[in-house]
N, C-alpha and C positions, 0 to 999 in steps of 0.2 A: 455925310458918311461918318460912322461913330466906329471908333478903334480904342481896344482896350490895351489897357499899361498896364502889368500884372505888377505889383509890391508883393516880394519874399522879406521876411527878415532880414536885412541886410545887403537890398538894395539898394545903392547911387545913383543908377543914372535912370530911374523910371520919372523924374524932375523933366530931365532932358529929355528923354524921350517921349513925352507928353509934350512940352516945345517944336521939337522938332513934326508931331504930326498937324499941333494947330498951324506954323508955319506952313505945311502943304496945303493947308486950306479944308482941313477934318476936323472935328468935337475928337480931343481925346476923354476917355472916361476913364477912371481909375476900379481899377479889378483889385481886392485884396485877396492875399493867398489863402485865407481862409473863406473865400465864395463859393457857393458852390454853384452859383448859376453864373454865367457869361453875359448875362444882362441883355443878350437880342446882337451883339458887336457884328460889325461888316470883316473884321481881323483884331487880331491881338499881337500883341508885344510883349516880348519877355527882356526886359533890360539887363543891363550888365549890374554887377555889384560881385556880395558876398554873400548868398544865400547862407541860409544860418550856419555863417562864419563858415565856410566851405569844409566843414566836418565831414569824417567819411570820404568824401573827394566831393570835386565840385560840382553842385547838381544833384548827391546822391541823393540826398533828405526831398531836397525842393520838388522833388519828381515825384512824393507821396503827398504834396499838399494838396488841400478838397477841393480848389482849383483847378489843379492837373487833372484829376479826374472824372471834369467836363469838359476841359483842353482838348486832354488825346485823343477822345473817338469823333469832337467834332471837325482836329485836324483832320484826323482819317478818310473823314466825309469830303472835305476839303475846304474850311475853314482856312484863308490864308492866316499864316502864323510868321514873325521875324522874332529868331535871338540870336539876341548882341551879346557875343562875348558870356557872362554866365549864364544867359540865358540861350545859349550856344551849347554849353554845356549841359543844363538842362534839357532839351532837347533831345542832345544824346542821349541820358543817362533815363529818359522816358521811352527808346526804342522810337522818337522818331526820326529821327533820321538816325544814319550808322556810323559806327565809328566812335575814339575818344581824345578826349583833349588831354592830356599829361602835361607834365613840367617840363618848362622852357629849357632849349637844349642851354647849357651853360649854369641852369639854374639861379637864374635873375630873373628878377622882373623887369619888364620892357615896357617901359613906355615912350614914345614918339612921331611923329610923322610920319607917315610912309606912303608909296606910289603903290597902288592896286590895279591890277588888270582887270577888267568885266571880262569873264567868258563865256558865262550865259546871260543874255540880256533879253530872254523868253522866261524868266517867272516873272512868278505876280509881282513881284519886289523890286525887279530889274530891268522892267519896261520903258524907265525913265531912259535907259544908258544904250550904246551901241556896241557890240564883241568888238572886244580888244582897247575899247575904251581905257584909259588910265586915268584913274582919279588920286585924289589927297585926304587919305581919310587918316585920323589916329590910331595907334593903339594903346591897351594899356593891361597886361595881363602878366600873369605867373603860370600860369597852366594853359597856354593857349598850343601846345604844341599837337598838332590833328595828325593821326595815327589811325590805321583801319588795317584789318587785313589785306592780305594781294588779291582776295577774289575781290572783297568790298572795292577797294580801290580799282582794279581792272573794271568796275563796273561803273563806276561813278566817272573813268575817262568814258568809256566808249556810248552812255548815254550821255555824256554832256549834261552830268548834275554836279561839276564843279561850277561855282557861282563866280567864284572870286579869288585871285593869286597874288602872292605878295612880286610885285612886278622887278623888283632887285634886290634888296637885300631879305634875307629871309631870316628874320628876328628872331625865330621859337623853332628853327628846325624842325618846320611840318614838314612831310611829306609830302615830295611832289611840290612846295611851295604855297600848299592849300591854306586857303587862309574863308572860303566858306561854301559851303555847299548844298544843295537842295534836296527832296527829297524825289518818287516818280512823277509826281504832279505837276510840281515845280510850284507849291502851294507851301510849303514849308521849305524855309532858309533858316540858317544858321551862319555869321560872321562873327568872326573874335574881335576885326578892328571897330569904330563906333564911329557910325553915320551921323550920329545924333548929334556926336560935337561938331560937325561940322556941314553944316545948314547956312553959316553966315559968317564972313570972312571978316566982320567983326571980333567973335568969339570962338573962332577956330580957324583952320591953317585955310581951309578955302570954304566953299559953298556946293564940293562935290558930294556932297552925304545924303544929301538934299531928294536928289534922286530917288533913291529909297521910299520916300514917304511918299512922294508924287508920283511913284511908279503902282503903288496898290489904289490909289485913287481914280487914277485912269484905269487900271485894272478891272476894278467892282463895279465903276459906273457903265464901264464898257459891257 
């Protein structure tokens, strides 16, 4: 199975997030934002970083690169897609999924550890995990605060396209505790905290992240 890593200007963690899919046992292949073809990919990854230096707000730019513009309509088809954290933002800021990320309540930046709930463990991405699951994944954001209207959000409880909740303390003052969410498919996800780091309880807080990679694997071959 081959999953692509999209690189924006001023991505970090598409490193790690190429690790983290050869660890599930997939060819990552590297996507630059200036592609405009997808190169054949079973799914794509939009990693965390600083898309050109989060000008505009974060995601705005990154959502017109020549990339996204065979992104979007093969997400729509239903190409599974994961973004972490900016590419979370991205996401949004492409119409696909709804909703925005704004600045952390307190206006700090937050990075740390933290317990997540699974609450949907029926997408492509979350097949590895069980509802109600609590894992240990990081975070590490400025903008990660997830914000929607009351219909958007009324609708994202009652289908059950919240993915993921921050399970105690809730670091960025999302809404409802939202920390990611899916789209109708359940094909597109979007998380602020990063699985990536945490694949190997060598080089992050545990090996719950892990999940993630190994849940679209069994997915697509399924």
């Amino acid at each position: 199975m081959r999953i692509g890593v999209i690189t924006f200007p001023g991505s970090l963690d598409d490193v790690d997030a190429a690790r983290a899919v050869r660890r599930a046992g997939a060819d990552a292949v590297p996507l630059w934002h200036g592609d405009r073809d997808l190169g054949g990919v079973d799914a794509v990854i939009l990693p965390g970083g600083f898309s050109y230096g989060d000008y505009l707000r974060c995601g705005a730019i990154a959502r017109f690169a020549p990339v996204m513009g065979e992104l979007v309509p093969a997400a729509r088809k239903g190409l599974p897609v994961l973004g972490i954290c900016n590419g979370f933002q991205i996401l949004c800021e492409a119409g696909l999924l709804p909703g925005v990320l704004t600045r952390n309540a307190g206006r700090r930046f937050v990075t740390r550890d933290l317990r997540l709930r699974v609450e949907n463990a029926a997408t492509a991405w979350t097949g590895s995990y069980e509802a109600g699951q609590e894992i240990v994944v990081p975070l590490k954001s400025g903008e990660g605060r997830y914000t929607a209207p009351p219909d958007i959000l009324e609708a994202l409880e009652t289908e059950r396209r919240v993915v993921i909740r921050y399970a105690d303390d809730n670091p960025n003052g999302a809404v409802a505790s939202i920390a990611g969410i899916c789209d109708e498919r359940g094909t597109v996800v979007g998380l602020m905290p990063h699985p990536e780091h945490a694949t190997d309880p060598l080089t992050g807080p545990s090996a719950d992240g892990l999940g993630f990679f190994t849940s679209i694997l069994a997915g697509v071959r399924a």
